[in-house]
Residue frames relative to the residue before (quaternion, step in Angstrom):
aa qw qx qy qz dx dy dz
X 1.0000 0.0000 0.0000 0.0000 0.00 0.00 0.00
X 0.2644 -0.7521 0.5895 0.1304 3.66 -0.40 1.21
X 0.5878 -0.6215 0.5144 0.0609 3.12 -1.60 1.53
X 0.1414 0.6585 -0.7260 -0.1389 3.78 -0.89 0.00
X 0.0444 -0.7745 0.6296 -0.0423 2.40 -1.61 1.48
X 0.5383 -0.6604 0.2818 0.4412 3.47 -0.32 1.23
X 0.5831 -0.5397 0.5323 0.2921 3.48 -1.56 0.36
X 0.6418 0.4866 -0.3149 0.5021 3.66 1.19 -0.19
X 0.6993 0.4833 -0.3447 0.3982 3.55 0.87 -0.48
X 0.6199 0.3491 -0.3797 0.5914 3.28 1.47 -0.56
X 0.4419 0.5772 -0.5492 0.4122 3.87 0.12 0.08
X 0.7080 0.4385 -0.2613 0.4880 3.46 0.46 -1.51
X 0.5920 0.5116 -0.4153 0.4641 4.11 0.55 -0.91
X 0.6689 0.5985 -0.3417 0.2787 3.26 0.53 -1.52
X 0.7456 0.4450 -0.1070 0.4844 3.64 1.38 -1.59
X 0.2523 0.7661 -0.5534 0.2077 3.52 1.28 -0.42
X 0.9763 0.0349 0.0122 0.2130 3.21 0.10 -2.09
X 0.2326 0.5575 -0.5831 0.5432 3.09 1.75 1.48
X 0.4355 0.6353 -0.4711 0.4299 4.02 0.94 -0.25
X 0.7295 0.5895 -0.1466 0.3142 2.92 0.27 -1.87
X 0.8141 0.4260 -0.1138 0.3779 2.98 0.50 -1.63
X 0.5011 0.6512 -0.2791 0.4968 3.41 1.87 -0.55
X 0.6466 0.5537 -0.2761 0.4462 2.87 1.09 -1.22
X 0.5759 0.6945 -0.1387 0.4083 3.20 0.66 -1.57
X 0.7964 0.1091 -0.2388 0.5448 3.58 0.37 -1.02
X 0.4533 0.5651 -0.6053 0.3298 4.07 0.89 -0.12
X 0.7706 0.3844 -0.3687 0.3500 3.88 0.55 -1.05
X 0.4523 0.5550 -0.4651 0.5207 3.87 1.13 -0.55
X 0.8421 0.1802 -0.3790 0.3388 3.50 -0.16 -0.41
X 0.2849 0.7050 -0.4496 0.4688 3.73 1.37 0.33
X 0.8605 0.3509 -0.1275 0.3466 3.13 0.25 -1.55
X 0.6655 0.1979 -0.2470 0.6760 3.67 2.26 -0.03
X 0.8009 0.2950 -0.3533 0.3831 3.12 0.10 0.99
X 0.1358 0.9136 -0.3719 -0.0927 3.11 1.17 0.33
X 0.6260 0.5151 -0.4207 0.4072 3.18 1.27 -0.34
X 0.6029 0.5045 -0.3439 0.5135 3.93 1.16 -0.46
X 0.6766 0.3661 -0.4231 0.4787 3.63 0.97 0.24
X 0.6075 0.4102 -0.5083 0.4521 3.31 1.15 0.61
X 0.4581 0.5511 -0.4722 0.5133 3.68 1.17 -0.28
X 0.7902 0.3974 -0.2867 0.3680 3.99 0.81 -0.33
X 0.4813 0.6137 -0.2657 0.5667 3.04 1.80 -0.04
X 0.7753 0.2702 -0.3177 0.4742 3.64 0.95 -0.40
X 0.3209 0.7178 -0.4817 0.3871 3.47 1.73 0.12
X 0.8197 0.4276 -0.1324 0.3573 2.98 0.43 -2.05
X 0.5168 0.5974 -0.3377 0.5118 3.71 1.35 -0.66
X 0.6706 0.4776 -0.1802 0.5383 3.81 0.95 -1.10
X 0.7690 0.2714 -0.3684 0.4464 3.66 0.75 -0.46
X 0.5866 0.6899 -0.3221 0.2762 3.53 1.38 -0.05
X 0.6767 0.5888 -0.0443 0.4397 2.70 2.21 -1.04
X 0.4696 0.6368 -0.2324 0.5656 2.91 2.50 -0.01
X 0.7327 0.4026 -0.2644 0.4808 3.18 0.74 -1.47
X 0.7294 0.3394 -0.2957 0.5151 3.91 0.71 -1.00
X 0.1948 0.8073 -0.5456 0.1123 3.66 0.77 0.42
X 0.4624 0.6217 -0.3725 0.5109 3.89 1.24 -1.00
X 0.6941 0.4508 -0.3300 0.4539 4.11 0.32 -1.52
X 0.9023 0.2435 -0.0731 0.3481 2.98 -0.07 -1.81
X 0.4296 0.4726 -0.6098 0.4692 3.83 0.70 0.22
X 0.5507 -0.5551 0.6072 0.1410 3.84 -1.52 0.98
X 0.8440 -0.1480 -0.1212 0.5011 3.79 0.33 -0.99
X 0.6221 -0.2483 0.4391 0.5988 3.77 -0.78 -0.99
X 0.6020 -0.6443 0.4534 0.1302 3.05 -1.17 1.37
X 0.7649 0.3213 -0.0529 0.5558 3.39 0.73 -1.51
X 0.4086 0.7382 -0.3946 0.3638 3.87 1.03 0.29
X 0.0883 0.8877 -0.4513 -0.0240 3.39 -0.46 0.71
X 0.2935 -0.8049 0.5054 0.1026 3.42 -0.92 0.97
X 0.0031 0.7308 -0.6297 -0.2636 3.83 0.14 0.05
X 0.8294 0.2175 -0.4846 0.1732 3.46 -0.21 -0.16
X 0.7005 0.3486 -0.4422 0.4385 3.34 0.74 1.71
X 0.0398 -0.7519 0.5919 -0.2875 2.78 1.20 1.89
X 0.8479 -0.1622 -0.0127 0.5046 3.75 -1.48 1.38
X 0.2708 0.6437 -0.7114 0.0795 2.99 0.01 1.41
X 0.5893 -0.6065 0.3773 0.3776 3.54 -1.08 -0.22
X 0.6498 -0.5343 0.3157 0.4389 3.28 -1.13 0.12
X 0.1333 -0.7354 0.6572 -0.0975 3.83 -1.31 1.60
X 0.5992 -0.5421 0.3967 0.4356 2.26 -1.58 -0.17
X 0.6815 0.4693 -0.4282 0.3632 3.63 0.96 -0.13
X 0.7288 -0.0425 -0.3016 0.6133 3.62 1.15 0.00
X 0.6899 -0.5077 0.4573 0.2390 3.37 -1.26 1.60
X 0.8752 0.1913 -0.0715 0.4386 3.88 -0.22 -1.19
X 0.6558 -0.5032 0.4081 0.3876 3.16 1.27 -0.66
X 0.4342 -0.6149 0.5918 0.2883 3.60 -0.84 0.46
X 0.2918 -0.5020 0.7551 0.3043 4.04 -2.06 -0.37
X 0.9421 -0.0995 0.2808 0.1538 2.12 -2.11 0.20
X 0.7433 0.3453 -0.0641 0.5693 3.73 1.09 -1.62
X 0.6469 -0.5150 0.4184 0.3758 3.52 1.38 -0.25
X 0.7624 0.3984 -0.2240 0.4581 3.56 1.12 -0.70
X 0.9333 -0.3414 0.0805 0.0770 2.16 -1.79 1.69
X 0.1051 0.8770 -0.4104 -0.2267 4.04 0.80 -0.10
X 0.3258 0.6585 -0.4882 0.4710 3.47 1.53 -0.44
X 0.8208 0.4428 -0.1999 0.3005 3.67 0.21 -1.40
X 0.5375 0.5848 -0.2361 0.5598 3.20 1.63 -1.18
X 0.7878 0.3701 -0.2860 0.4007 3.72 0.96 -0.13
X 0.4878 0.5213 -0.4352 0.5485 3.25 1.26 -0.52
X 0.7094 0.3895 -0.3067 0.5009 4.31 0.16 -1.13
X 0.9026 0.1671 -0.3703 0.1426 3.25 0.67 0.07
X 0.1081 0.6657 -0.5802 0.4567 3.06 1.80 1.29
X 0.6323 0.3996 -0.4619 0.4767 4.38 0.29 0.11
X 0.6794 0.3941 -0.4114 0.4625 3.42 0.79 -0.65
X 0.5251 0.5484 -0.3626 0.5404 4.11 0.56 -0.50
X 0.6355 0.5887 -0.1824 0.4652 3.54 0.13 -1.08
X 0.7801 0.2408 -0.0795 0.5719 3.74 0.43 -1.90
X 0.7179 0.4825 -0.3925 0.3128 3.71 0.90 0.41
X 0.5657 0.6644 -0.1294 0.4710 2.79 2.06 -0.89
X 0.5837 0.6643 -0.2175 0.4131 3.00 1.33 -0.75
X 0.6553 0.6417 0.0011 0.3984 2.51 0.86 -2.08
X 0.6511 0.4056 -0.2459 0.5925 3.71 0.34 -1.46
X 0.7302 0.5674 -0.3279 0.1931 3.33 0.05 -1.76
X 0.6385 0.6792 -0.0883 0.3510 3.28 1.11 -1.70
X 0.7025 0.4403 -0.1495 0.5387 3.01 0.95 -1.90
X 0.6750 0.4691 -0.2813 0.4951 3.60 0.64 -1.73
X 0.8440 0.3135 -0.2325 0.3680 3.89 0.19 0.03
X 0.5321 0.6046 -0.3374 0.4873 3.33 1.69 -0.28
X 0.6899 0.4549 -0.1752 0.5352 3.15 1.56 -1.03
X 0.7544 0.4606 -0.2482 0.3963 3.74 0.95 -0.24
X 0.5447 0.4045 -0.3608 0.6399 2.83 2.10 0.65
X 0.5874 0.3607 -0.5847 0.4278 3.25 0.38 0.57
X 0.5559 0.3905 -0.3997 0.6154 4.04 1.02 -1.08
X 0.6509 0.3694 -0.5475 0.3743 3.72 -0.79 0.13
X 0.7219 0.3791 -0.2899 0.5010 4.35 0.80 -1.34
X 0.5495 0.4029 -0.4504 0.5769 3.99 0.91 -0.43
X 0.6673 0.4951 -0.4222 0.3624 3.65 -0.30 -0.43
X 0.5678 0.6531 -0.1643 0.4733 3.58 1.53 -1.22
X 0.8201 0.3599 -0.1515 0.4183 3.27 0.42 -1.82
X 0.6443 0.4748 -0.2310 0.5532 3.59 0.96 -1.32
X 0.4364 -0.6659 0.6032 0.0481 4.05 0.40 0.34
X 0.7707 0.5626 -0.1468 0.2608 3.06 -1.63 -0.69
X 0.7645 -0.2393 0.2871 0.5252 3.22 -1.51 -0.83
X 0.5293 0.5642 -0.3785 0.5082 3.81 0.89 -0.85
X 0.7144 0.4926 -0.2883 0.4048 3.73 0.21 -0.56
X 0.6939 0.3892 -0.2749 0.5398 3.60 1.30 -1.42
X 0.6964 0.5340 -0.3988 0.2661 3.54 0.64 -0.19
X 0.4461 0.6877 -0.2248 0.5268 3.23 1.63 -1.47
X 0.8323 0.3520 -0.1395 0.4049 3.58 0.08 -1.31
X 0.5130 0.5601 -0.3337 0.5584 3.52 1.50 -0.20
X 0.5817 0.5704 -0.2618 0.5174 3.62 1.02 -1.28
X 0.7361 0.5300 -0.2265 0.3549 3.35 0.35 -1.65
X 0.6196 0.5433 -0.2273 0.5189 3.49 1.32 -1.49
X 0.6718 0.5262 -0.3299 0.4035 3.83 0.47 -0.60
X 0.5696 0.4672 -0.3066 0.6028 3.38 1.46 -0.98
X 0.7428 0.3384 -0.3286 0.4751 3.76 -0.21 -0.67
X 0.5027 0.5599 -0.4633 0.4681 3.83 0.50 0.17
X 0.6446 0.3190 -0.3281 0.6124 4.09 0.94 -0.17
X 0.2887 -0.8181 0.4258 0.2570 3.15 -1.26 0.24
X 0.7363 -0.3267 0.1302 0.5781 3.45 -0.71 0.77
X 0.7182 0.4354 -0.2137 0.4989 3.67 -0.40 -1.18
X 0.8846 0.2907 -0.1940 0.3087 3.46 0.42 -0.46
X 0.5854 0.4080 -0.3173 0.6247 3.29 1.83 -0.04
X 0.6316 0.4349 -0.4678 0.4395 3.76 1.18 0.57
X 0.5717 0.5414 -0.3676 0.4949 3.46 1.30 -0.41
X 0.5075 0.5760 -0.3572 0.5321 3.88 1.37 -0.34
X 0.7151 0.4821 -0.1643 0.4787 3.61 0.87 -1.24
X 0.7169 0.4736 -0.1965 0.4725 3.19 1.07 -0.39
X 0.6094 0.6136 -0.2371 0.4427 3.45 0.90 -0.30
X 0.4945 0.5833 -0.2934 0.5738 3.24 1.79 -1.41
X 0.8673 0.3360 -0.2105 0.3008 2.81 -0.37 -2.10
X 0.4589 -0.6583 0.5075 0.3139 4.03 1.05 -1.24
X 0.6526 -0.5898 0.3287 0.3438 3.57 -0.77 1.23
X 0.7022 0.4279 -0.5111 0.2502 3.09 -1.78 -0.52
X 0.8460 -0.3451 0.0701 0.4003 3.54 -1.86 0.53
X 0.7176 0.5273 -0.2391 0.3871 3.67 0.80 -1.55
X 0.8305 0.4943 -0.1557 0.2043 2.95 1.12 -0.86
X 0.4249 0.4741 -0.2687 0.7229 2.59 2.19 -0.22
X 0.5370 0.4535 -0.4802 0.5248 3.61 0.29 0.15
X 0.6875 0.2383 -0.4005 0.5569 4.18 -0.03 -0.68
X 0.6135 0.5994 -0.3774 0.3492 3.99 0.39 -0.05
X 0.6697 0.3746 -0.2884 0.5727 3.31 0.95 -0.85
X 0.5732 0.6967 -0.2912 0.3181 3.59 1.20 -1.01
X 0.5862 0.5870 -0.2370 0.5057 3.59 1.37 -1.72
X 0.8272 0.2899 -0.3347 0.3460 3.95 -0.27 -0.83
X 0.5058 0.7008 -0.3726 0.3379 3.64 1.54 -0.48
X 0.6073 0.5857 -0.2361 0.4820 3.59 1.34 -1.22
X 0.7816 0.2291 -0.4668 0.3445 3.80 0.04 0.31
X 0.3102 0.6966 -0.4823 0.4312 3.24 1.87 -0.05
X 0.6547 0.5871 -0.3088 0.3625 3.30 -0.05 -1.52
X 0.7127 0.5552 -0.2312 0.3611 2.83 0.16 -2.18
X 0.6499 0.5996 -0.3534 0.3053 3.52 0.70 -1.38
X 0.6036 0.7440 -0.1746 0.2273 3.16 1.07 -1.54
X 0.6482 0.6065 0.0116 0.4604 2.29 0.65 -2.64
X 0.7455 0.6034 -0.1943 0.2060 3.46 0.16 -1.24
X 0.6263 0.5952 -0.0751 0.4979 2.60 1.99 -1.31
X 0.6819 0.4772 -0.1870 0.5219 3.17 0.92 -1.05
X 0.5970 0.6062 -0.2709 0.4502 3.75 1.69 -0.56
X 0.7739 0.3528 -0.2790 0.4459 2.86 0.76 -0.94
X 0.5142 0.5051 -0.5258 0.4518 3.69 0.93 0.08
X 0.4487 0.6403 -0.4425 0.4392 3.94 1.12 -0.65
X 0.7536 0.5002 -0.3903 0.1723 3.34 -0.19 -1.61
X 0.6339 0.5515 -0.1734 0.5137 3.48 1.60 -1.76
X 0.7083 0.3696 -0.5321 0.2803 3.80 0.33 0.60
X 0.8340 -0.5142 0.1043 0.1708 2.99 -1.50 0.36
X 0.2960 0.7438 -0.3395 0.4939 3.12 2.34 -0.43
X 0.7389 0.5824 0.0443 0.3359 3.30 0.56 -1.88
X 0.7820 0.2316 -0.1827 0.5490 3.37 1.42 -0.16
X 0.3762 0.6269 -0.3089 0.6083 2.77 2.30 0.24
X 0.6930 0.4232 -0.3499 0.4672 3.53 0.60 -0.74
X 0.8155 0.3173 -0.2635 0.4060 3.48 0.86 -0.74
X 0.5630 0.4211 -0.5343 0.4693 3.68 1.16 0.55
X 0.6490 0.5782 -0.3902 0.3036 3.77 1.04 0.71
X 0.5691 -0.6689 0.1458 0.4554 2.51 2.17 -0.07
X 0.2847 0.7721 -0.5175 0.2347 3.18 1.82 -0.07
X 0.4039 -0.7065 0.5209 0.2575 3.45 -1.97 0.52
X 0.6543 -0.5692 0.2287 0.4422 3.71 -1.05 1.09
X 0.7308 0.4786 -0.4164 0.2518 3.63 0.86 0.10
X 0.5896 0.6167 -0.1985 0.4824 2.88 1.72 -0.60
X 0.7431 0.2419 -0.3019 0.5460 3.69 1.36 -0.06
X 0.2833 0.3926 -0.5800 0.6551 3.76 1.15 1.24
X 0.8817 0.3895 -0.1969 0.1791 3.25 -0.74 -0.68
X 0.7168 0.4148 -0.1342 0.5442 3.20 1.85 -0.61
X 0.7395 0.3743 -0.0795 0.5538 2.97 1.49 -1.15
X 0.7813 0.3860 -0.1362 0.4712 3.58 0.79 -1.03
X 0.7675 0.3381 -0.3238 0.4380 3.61 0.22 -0.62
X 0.5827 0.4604 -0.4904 0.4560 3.83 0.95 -0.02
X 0.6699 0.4969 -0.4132 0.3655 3.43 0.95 -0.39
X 0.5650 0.4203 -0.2915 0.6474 4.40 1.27 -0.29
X 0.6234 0.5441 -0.5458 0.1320 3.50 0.14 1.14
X 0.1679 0.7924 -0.3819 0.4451 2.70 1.92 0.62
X 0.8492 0.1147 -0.1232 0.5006 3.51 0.26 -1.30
X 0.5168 0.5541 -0.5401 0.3663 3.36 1.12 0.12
X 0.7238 0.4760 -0.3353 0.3702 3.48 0.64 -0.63
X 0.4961 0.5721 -0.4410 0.4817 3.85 1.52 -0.52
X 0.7814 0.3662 -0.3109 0.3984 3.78 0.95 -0.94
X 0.4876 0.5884 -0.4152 0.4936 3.42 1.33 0.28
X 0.7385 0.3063 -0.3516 0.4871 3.40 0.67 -0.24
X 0.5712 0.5949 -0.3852 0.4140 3.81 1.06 -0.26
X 0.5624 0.5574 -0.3683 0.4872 3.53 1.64 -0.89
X 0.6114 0.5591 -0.4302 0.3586 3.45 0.42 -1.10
X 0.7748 0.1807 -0.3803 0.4715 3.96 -0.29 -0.43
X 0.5518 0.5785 -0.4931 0.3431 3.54 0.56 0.07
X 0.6314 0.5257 -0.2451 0.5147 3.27 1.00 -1.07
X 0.6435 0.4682 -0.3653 0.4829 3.72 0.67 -0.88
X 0.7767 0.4933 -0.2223 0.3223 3.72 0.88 -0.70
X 0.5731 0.4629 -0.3556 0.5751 2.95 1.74 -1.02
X 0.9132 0.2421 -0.2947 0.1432 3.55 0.30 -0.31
X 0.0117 -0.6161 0.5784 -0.5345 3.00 1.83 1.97
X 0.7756 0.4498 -0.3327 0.2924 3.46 0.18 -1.60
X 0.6937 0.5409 -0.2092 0.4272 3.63 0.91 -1.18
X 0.7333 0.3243 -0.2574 0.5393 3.29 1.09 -0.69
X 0.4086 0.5126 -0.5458 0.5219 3.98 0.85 0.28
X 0.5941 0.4410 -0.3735 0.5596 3.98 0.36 -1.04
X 0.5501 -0.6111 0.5500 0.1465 3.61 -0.24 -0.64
X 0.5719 0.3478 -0.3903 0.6322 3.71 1.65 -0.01
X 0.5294 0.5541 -0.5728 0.2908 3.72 0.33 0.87
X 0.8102 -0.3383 0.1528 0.4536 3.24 -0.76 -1.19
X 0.4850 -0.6609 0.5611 0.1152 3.96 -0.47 1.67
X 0.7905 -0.3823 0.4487 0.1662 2.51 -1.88 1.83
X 0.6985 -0.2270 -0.6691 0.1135 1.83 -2.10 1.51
X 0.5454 0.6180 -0.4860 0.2904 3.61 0.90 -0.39
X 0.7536 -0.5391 0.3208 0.1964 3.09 -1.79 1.21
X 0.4065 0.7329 -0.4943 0.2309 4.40 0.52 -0.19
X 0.6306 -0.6733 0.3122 0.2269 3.14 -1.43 1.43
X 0.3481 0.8450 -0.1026 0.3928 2.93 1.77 -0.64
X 0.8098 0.2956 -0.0161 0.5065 2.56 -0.14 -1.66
X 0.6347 0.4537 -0.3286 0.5323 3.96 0.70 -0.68
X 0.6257 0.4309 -0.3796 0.5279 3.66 0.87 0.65
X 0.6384 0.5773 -0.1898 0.4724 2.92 1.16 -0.51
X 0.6777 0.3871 -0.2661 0.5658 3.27 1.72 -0.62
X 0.5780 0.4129 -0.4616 0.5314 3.89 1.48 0.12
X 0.2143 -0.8580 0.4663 0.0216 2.95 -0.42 1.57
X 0.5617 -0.4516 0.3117 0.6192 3.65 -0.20 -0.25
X 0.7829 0.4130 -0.3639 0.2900 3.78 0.28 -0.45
X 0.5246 0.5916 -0.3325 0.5140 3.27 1.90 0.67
X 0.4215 0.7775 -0.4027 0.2358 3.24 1.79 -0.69
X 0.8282 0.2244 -0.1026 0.5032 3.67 0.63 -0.76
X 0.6966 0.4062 -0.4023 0.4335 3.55 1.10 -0.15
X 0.7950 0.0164 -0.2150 0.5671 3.67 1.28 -0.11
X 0.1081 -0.8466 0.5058 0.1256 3.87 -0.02 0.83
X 0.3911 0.6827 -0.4634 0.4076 3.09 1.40 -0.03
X 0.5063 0.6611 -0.3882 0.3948 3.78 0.66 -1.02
X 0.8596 0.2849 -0.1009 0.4119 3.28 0.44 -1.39
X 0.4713 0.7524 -0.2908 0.3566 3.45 1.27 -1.29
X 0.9384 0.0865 -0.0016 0.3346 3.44 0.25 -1.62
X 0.4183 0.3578 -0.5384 0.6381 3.30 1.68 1.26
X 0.7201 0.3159 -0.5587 0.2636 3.34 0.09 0.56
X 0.4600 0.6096 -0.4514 0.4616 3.55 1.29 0.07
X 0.4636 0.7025 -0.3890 0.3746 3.51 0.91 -0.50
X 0.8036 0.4059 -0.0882 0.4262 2.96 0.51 -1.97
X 0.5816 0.7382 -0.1292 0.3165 3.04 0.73 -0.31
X 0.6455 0.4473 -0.0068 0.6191 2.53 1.42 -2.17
X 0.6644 0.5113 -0.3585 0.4107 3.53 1.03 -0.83
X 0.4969 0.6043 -0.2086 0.5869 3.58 1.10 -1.65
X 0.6746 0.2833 -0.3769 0.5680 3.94 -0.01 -0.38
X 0.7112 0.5002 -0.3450 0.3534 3.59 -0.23 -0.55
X 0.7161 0.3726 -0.2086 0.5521 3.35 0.63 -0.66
X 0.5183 0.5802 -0.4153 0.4714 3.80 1.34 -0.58
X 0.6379 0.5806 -0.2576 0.4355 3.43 0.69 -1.67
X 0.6752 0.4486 -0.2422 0.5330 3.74 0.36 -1.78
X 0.4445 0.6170 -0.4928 0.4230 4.05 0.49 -0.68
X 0.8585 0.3439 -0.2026 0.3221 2.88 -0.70 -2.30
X 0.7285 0.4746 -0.3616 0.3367 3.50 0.44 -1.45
X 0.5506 0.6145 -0.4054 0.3935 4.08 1.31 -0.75
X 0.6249 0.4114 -0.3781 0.5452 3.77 0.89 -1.38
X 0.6887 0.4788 -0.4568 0.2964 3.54 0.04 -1.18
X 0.5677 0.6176 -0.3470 0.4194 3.91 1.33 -1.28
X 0.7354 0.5455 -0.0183 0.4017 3.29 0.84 -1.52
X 0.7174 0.3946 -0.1964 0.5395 3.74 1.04 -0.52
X 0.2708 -0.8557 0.4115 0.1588 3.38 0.12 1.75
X 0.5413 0.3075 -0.6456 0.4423 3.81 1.21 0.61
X 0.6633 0.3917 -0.4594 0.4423 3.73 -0.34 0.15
X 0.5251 0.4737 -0.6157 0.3476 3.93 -0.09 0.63
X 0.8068 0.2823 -0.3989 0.3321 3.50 0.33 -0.30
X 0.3029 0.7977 -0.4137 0.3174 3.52 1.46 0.98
């Protein structure tokens, strides 16, 4: 007699013990790193506060009241109001999504892509290698802040664009990394095994090499992330970041101007704890991942 069982119960069996095991390594690294499970605790506290940002923001972000321009912090608005009257409690909660949807963004792209240019540069050897790395070396000769404010000017403000800006200097970093760890890849034996079978160069990057550089791709994914959150405070304090009316931590420094410095510090005070607080978190969650992740530092 033949059983139906629902397609959900076996779904759920199926995940039980990738559950588990999730589980399993979140507390192991709790219990050694405790300080990178608080850098993951304010991640997660920061990405909750993005996504429920509609609930927990108090008024409309982009609302303005003049006749409660710089008040102070009350009880009716917690942090205080700008300049325009609006709301700053709120202006932060909406703009932990913008921080968040740039950081991401840059981070992802600007390393997803500097691990592949960092393992092709590896595998292919040679001239491919002296050129790549010549390229690569010209980028890393500007610094960060300044070869996105270069990138930005071309391309021109607003979210995307400061997103391919923060995104452009991150890739030879990466690349740099990656590369290293590739080119020890290329010389093992898996790897010359694939190519005395004839395998094709994409299929032994892709099968053989790039699962093996996610180690450091992912340490430099998390190292981008507070950079990216900062650089693009930094870009949008200058004004070639992200542009009025939209919510960015940035920018709400950018609107405590010096002649607000002493009649409302609030303005400035509590987007810059933000940043900060974010930028730490992701610093913290960094170090303790490479340190998790770097097999001379596991038996530390």
């Amino acid at each position: 007699m033949a059983i139906n069982v629902p397609a959900e119960t076996i779904a759920e069996v199926s995940l039980a013990p990738a559950r588990r095991a999730w589980i399993a390594a979140a507390i192991k690294f709790t219990r050694q790193r405790p300080i990178g499970a608080l850098g993951a605790a304010i991640i997660l506290v920061m990405a909750a506060v993005a996504s429920l940002a509609g609930v927990l923001a108090p008024y409309d972000p982009l609302a303005t009241d003049y006749g409660g321009m710089l008040a102070p912090p009350s009880a009716t608005h917690w942090l205080g109001t700008d300049a325009f009257g609006r709301d700053v409690l709120s202006r932060i909660v909406y703009g932990s999504r913008t921080a968040l949807l740039v950081g991401f963004g840059a981070s992802v792209l600007g390393a997803t892509l500097g691990v592949f240019v960092g393992v092709a540069s590896a595998y292919f050897g040679g001239r491919v290698d002296l050129l790549v790395q010549r390229v690569m070396d010209i980028f890393l000769s500007f610094p960060l802040i300044v070869l996105a404010l270069a990138v930005v000017v071309i391309l021109g403000t607003g979210v995307l664009n400061v997103t391919l800006a923060i995104m452009v200097p991150m890739i030879p970093r990466c690349a740099l990394v990656v590369r290293s760890s590739a080119l020890a890849i290329r010389e093992m034996p898996y790897v010359e095994a694939a190519r005395a079978a004839g395998f094709g160069h994409a299929r032994i990057i892709f099968r053989h090499m790039l699962p093996n550089v996610m180690a450091p791709y992912l340490i430099m994914l998390t190292a981008f992330l507070g950079q990216a959150i900062l650089l693009e405070a930094s870009l949008s304090f200058l004004g070639l970041g992200v542009q009025e009316p939209t919510a960015a931590w940035g920018l709400m420094l950018r609107g405590a101007a010096v002649e607000f410095a002493e009649a409302a510090p609030w303005m400035a005070l509590f987007p810059g704890l933000a940043i900060s607080l974010g930028v730490f978190g992701f610093s913290l969650f960094g170090d303790s991942l490479r340190d998790a992740l770097d097999p001379k530092l596991r038996t530390l």
